[in-house]
Structures are given as C-alpha cells and as structure tokens.
C-alpha positions in Angstrom: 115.4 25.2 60.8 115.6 21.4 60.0 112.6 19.2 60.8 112.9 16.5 62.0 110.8 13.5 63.6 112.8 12.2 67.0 109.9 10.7 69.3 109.4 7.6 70.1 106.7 5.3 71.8 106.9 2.6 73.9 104.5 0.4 75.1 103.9 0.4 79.2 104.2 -2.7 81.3 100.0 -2.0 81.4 99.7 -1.7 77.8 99.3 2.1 77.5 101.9 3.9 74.9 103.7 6.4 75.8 105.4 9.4 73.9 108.7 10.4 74.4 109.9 13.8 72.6 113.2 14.9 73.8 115.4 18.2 73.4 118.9 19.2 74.6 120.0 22.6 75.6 123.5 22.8 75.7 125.0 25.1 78.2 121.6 25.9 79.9 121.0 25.2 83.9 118.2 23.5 85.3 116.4 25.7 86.7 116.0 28.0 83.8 114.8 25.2 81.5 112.4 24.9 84.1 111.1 28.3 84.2 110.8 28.1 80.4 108.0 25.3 81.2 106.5 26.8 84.1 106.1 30.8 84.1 103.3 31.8 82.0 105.4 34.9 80.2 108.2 32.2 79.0 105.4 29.3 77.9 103.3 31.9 76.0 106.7 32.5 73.7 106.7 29.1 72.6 103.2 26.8 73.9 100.7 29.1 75.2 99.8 31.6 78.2 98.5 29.9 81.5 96.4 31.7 84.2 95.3 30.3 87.6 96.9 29.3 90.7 99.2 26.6 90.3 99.9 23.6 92.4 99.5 20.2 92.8 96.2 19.5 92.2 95.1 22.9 91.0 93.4 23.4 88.0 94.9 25.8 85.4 93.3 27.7 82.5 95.8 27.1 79.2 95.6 28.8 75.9 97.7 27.8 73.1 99.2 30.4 71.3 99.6 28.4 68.0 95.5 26.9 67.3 93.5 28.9 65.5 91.2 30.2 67.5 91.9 28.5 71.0 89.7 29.3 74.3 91.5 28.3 77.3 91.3 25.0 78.7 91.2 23.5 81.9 94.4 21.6 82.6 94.9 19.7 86.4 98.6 19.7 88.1 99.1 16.4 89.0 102.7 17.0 90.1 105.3 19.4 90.4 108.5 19.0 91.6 110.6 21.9 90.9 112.9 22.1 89.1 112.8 18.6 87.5 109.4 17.2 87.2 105.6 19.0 86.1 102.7 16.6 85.5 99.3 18.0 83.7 96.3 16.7 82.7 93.7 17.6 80.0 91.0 16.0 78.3 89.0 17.4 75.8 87.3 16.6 71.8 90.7 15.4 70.8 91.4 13.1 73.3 93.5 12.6 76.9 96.6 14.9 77.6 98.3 13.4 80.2 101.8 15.1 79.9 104.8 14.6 81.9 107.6 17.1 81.4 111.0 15.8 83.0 114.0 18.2 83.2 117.5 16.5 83.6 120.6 17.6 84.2 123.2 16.5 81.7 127.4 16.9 82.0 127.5 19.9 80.0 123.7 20.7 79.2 120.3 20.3 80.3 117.8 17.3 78.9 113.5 18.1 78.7 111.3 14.9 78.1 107.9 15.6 77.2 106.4 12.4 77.8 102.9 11.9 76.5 101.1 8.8 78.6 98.3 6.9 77.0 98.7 8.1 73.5 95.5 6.2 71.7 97.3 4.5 68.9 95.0 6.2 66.0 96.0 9.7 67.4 99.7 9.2 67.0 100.9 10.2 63.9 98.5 13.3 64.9 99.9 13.8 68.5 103.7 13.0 67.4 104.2 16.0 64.8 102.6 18.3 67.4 104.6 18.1 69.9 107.7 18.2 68.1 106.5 21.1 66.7 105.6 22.5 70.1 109.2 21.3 71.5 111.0 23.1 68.6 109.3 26.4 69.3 110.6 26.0 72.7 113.9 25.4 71.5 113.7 28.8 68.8 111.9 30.8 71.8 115.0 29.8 74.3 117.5 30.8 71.2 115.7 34.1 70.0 115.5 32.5 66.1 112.8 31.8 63.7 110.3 29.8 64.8 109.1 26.6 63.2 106.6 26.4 60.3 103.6 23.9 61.4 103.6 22.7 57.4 107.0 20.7 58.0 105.9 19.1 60.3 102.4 17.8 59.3 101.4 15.6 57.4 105.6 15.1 56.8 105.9 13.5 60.3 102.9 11.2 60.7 104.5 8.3 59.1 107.5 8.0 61.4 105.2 7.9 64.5 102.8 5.5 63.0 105.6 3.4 62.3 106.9 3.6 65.9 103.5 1.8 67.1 104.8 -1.1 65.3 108.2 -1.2 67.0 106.1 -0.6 70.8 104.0 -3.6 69.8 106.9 -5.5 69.4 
C-alpha cells in the first residue's frame, strides 16, 4: 500500500483547528460504511473493540487494537445519527479526542470524514499520521488486503501536517 498524507486543517470561525481525514469507497452503500464505524466486530478489524451501551450521551469503553498495551478508555457519544453522523469524545494523557465521523453518500461511492475538532497545534504532526493510519486500516479491513505498516506513516507524515497549520493560520 502507498502512504500517503491527505488531511488537512482548517482553522474554525472560533479559532479551534480542525482535522479533516477523508476516504472514498467506491461502490459501497451507506449504511454499510456505517456499520464498519459503529459495530464493535467490524471496528476491532481496523480501530479497536468497543463495549458498553451505546447512545447519545452514553459512555463507551474503547480499546485500540493497534497501541501497545492499550486499556480501554472511556469515550462519551455525543451524537449519533445513523447512518450519516457519530460524534465521540475522549480526553486523556495525550490530549482531547473530539471526533466527528461523517458518512456521505457520493454518485457512485460512499465518502467517511473523520474530522478531528480542536487539534492543539503542537499535537498535529502527531495526531495527523495517526489517523491516516487508522483510516487506511479501515480501508484494508473493508477490502480484505494487507494492512498498513505504522513506520510509513510516522515520522514520514508529520511534516505535511505541520505545514498545514500554516496554511489554517492564513
């Protein structure tokens, strides 16, 4: 698979930055893009395995399946509107994870913007590689291939998103 660095952050009318970290599935349906960000068998594949009961304003247990180590985290549903929007919140050692995942329907495929809110602007070239990384094991899950190698993606990536805060300042 071919790495490569596609987000981009913009600066909010507030002054927050946001994250945007797009894929395309060509030929899928909404809905099934959506289960591949919601069911717990499907986001294990290609995130990590979520336990709990979910719904707006629930908190979740997560547990990423690609950290060394990882213990499972409290995350908060702050929205769900099946099958097109899931909101979830974290905070922890690292920082704020407030992450808005947006599924659209396209002409002939289906669109999923991970939108990170409120990036801190000294975690971005940190945050950016991650989630393309976590995006394109989504993609290899949903496609049955290889999945990606973490090592192509950091430190490789952290330039282009530290040079993105330049063009959000702008």
């Amino acid at each position: 698979m071919t790495t490569e660095a596609t987000g981009k952050i913009a600066k909010q009318q507030d002054g927050a930055l946001d994250l945007t970290v797009t894929r395309v599935f060509r030929g899928a349906i909404v809905e099934d893009v959506w289960a591949s960000i919601t069911e717990s068998e499907r986001t294990e594949r290609w995130y990590g395995a979520w336990r709990g009961e979910p719904g707006v304003g629930n908190t979740i247990e997560v547990r990423m399946a690609f950290e060394e180590n990882a213990d499972w985290s409290p995350m908060r549903i702050d929205a769900c509107d099946p099958p097109h929007r899931l909101r979830l919140y974290s905070s922890d050692d690292y920082g704020v994870w407030d992450i808005e995942l947006v599924v659209r329907d396209l002409a002939d495929a289906v669109a999923l913007d991970l939108i990170h809110h409120g990036v801190a602007p000294e975690m971005a070239g940190d945050i950016g590689p991650g989630w393309e990384f976590y995006l394109d094991n989504l993609v290899a899950a949903r496609n049955g291939t290889t999945m990606p190698v973490w090592d192509d993606y950091y430190p490789a990536m952290c330039a282009w998103f530290k040079d993105q805060l330049d063009t959000a300042a702008e």
